[in-house]
ZADO-1210 file (C-alpha; in nm, 4 decimals, padded with zeros to 6 digits):
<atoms>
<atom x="00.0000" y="00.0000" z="00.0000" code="UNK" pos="1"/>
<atom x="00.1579" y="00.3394" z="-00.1104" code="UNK" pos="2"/>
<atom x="00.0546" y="00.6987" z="00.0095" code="UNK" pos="3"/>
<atom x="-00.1601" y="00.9087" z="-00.2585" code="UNK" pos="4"/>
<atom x="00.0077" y="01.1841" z="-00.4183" code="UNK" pos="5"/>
<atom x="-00.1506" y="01.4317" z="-00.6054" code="UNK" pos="6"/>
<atom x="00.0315" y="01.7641" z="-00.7897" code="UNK" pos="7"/>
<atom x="00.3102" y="01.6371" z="-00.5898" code="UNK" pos="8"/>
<atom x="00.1493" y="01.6373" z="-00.2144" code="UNK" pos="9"/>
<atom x="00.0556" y="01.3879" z="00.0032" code="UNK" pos="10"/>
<atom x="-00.3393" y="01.3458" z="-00.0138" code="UNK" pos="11"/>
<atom x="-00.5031" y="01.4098" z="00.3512" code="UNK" pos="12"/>
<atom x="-00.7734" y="01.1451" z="00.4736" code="UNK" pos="13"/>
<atom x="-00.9728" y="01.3903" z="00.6829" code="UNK" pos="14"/>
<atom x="-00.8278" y="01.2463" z="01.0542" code="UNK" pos="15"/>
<atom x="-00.4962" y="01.3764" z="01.0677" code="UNK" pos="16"/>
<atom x="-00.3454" y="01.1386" z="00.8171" code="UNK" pos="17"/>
<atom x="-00.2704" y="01.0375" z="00.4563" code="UNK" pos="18"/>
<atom x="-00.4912" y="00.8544" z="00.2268" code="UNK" pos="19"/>
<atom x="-00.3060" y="00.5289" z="00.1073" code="UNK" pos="20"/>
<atom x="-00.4060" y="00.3897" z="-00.2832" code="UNK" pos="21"/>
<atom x="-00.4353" y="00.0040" z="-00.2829" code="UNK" pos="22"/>
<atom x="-00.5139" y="-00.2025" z="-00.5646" code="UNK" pos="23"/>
<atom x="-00.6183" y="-00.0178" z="-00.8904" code="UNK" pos="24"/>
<atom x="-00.5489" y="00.2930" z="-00.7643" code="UNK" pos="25"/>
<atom x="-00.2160" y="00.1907" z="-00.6099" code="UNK" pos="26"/>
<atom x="-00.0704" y="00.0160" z="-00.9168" code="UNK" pos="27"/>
<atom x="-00.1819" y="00.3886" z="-01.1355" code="UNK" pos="28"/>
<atom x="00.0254" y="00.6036" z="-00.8685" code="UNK" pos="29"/>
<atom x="00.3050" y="00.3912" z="-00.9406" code="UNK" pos="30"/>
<atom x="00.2196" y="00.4316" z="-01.2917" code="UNK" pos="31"/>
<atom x="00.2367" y="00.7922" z="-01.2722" code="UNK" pos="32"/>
<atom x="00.5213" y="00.8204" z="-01.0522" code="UNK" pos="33"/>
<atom x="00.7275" y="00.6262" z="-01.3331" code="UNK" pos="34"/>
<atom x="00.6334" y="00.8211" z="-01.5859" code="UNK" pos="35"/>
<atom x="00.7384" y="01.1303" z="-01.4379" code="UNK" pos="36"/>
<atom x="01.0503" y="01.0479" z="-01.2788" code="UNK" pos="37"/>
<atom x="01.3416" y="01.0829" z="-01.5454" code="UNK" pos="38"/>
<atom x="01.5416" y="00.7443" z="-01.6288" code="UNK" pos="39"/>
<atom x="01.8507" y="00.7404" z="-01.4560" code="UNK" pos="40"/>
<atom x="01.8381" y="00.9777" z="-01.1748" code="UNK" pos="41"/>
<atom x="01.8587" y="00.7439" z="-00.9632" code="UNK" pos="42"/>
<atom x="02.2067" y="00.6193" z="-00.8756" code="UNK" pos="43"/>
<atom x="02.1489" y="00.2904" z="-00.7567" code="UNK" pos="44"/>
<atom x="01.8290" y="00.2564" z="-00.9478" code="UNK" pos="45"/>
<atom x="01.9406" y="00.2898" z="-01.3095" code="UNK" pos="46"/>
<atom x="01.6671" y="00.1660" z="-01.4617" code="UNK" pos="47"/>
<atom x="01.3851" y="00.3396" z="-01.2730" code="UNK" pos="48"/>
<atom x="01.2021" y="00.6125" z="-01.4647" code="UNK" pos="49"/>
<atom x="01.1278" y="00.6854" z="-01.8219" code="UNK" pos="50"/>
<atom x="01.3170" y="00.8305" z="-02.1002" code="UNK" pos="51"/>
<atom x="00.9574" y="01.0823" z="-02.1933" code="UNK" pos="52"/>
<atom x="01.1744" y="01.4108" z="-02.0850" code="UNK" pos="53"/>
<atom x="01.3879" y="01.3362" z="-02.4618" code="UNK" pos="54"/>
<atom x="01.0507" y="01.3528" z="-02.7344" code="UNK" pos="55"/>
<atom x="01.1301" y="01.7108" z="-02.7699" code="UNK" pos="56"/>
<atom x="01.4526" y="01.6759" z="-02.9131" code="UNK" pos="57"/>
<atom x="01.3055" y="01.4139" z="-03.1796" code="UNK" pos="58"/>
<atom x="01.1207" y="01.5428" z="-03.4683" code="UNK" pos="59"/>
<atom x="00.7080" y="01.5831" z="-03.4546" code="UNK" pos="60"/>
<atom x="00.6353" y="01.2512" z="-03.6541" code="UNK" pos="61"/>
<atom x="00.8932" y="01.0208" z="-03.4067" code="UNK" pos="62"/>
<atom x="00.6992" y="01.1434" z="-03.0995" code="UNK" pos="63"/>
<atom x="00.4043" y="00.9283" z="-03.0528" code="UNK" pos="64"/>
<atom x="00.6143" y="00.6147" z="-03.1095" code="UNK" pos="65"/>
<atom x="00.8965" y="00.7194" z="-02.9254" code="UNK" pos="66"/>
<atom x="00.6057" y="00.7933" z="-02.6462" code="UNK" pos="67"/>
<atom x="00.4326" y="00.4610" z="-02.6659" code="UNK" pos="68"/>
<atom x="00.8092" y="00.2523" z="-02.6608" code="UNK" pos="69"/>
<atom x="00.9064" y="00.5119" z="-02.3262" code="UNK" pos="70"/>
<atom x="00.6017" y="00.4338" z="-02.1610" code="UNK" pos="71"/>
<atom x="00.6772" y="00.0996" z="-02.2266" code="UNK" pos="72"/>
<atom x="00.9940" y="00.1106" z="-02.1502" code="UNK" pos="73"/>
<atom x="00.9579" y="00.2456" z="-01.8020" code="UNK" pos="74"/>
<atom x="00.6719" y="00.0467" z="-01.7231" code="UNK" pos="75"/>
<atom x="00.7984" y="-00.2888" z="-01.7769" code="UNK" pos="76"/>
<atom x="00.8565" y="-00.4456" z="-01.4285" code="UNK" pos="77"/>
<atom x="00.4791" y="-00.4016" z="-01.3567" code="UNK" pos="78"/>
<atom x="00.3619" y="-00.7430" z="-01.3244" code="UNK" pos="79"/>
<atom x="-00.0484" y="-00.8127" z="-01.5798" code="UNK" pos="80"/>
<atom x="00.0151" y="-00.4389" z="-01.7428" code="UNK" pos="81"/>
<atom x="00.0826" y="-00.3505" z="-02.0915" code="UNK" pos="82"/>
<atom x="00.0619" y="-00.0340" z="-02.2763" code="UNK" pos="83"/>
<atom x="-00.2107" y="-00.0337" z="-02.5261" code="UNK" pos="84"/>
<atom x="-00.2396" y="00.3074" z="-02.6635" code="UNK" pos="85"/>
<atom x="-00.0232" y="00.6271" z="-02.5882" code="UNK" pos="86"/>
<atom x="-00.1132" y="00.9911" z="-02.7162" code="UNK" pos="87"/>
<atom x="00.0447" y="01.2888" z="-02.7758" code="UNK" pos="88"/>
<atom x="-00.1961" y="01.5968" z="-02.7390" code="UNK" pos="89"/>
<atom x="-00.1049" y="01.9679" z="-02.8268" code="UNK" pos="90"/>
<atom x="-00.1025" y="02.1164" z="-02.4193" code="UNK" pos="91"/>
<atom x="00.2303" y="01.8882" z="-02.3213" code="UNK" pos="92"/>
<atom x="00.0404" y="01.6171" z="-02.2005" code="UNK" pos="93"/>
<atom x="00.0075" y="01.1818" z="-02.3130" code="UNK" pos="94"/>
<atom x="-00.2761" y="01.0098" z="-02.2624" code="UNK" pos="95"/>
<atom x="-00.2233" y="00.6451" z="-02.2003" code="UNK" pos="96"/>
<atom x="-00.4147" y="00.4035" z="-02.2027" code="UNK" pos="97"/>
<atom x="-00.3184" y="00.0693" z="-02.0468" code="UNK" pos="98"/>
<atom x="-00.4580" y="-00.3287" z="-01.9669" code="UNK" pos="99"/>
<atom x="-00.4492" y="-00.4403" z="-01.6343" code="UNK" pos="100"/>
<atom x="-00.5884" y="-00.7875" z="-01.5304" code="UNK" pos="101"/>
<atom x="-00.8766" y="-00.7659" z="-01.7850" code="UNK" pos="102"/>
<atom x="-00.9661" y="-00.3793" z="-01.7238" code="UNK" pos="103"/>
<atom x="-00.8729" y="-00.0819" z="-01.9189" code="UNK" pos="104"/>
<atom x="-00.7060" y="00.1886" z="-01.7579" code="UNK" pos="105"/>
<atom x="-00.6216" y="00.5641" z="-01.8590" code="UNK" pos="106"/>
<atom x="-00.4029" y="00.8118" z="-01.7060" code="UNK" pos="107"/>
<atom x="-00.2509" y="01.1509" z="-01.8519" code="UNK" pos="108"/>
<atom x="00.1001" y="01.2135" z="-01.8021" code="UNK" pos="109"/>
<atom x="00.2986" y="01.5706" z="-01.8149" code="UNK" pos="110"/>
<atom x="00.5409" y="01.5227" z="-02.1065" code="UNK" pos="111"/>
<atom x="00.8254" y="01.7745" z="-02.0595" code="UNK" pos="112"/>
</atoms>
């Protein structure tokens, strides 16, 4: 079970504490969280993080494919998930879309 973050703060439950994301919800926070964090930054983690923060140095046409192989990429130690669908809208963001365990799941990621 992992705390909810949300714009980068910890989400309050209402009695002093932190709301905590299990299942579905869980699994998407971490989902997020790799997404954002930059591949590499992490010393002794190599391998955590994607590689989204280089599409703007690739031309407009390699994006969405670079996207979708990122996401993929970064998400690949996540046991039942695979990236389905990835795209690239004008405002910075990427919607994803992912399968989980038989469901279809969606989350938006900032793309630097």
């Amino acid at each position: 079970m992992e705390l909810m973050v949300r714009d980068g703060d910890y989400l309050p439950d209402g009695q002093g504490g932190f709301r905590r994301a299990e299942g579905r919800e869980e699994l998407l926070q971490r989902v997020l969280w790799k997404l954002s964090v930059r591949r590499g930054c992490f010393p002794l983690l190599p391998e955590l993080g994607s590689r989204l923060y280089l599409l703007c140095r690739q031309p407009p046409g390699r994006r969405e494919g670079l996207a979708r192989q990122y996401a993929a990429e970064a998400l690949a130690g996540e046991e039942d998930l695979e990236v389905a669908e990835v795209r690239l809208e004008g405002d910075g963001n990427m919607q994803v879309e992912l399968l989980w365990k038989g469901q279809t799941l969606r989350v938006t990621a900032e793309v630097e």
